[in-house]
C-alpha positions in Angstrom: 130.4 121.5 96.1 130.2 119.3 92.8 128.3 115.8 94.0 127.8 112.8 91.6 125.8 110.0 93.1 123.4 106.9 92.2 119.7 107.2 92.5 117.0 104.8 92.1 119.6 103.2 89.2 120.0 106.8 87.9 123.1 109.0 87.3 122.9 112.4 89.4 125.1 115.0 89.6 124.4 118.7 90.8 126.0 121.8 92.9 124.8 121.6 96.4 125.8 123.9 99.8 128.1 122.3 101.7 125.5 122.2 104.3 122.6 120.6 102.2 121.3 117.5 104.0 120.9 114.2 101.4 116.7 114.5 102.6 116.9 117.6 100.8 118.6 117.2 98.6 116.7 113.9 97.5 113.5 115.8 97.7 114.1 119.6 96.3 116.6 118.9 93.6 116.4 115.6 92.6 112.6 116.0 92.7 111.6 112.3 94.3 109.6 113.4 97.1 108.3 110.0 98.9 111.3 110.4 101.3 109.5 112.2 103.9 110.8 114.6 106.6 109.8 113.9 109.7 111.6 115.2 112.5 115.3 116.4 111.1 116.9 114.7 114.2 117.2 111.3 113.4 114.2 110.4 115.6 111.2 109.8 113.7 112.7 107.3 110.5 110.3 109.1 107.9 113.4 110.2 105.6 114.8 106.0 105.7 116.2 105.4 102.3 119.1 102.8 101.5 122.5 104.0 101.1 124.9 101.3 99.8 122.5 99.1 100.7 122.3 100.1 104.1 119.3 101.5 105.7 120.0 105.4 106.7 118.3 108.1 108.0 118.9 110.7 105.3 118.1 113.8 107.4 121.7 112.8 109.2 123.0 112.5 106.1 125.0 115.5 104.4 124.1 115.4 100.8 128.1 115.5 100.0 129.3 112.5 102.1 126.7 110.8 99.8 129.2 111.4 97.2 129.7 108.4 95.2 126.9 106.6 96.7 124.0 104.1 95.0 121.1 105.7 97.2 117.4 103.9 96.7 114.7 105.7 98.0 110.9 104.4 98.3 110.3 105.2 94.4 113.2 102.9 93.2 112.1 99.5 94.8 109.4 98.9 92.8 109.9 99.4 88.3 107.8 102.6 88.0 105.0 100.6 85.7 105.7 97.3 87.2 104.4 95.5 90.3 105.2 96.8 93.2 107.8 95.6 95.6 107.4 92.4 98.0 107.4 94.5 100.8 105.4 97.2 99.9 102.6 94.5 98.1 103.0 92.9 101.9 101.9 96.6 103.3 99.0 97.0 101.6 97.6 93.3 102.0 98.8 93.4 105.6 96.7 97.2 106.3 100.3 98.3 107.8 99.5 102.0 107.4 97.2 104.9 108.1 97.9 108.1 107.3 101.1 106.8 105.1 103.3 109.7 106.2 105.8 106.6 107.9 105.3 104.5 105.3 107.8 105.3 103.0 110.7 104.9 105.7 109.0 102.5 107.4 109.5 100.3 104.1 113.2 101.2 103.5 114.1 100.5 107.1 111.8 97.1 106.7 113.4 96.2 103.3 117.2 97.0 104.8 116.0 94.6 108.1 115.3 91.8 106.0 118.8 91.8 104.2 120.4 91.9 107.0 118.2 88.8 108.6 115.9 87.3 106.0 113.7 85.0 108.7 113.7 87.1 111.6 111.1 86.8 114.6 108.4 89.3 115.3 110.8 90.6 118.2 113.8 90.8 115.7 110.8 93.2 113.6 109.9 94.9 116.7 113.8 95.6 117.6 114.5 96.1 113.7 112.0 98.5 113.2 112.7 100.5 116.6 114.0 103.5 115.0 110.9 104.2 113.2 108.1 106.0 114.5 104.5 105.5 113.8 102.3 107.9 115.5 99.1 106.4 114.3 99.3 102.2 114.2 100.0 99.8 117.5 102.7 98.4 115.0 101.0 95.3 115.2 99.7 95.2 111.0 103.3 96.6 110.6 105.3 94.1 111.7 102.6 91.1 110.4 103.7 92.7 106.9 107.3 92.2 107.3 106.9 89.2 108.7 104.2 88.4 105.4 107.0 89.6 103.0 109.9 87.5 104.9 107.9 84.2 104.2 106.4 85.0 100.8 107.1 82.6 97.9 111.0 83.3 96.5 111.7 85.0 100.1 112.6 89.0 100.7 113.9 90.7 97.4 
């Protein structure tokens, strides 16, 4: 099936099985490979991107009901050779990874949770963030960086 969607700003359009889930597709044929499969049941977040504007977990996702979409995955937040985004500056200052294989997700779900509640409390983070899995922090630098990039100056991009 013929699919024609936004990525990271960018026109895409390609052939894909009718049975091609958007994680794949985002990472085998559009080549951006920082959306990370985790689990391929919705459980672990790793494959988070932003679909609309909407945090999604893309491994739920059929590539062709993203047809017509604006999808932003973990490379398109940041300009590729300028600063990096609030929220992933407010990751590395806060230490809120370890092995990084959440991070990406982890971000996208973080970026989407701020949209949707710019000021929220650490238990809004803790509830907001709920859907993402971390099997190496206590959370705790995690949700001190969203929390960091929710108060820093000119607020949550």
């Amino acid at each position: 099936m013929k699919v024609s969607m936004t990525i990271n700003g960018r026109s895409v359009d390609a052939d894909v099985e009718p049975r091609t889930l958007l994680v794949h597709f985002i990472r085998n044929d559009v080549g951006l490979t920082g959306t990370n499969v985790g689990c391929d049941t919705t459980n672990c977040g790793a494959c988070t991107i932003l679909m609309d504007g909407e945090s999604v977990k893309s491994c739920t996702v059929l590539a062709v009901q993203a047809d017509g979409a604006s999808i932003t995955t973990i490379e398109g937040l940041a300009e590729p050779d300028g600063p990096m985004h609030p929220m992933q500056e407010a990751f590395r200052e806060n230490h809120a990874l370890q092995c990084g294989y959440c991070t990406p997700g982890m971000v996208m779900a973080a970026v989407s949770l701020l949209q949707e509640n710019p000021s929220p409390t650490e238990a809004e983070v803790r509830e907001g963030l709920e859907g993402n899995l971390c099997r190496c922090t206590g959370y705790h630098n995690i949700v001190k960086a969203v929390l960091a990039a929710a108060s820093a100056p000119g607020g949550p991009k």
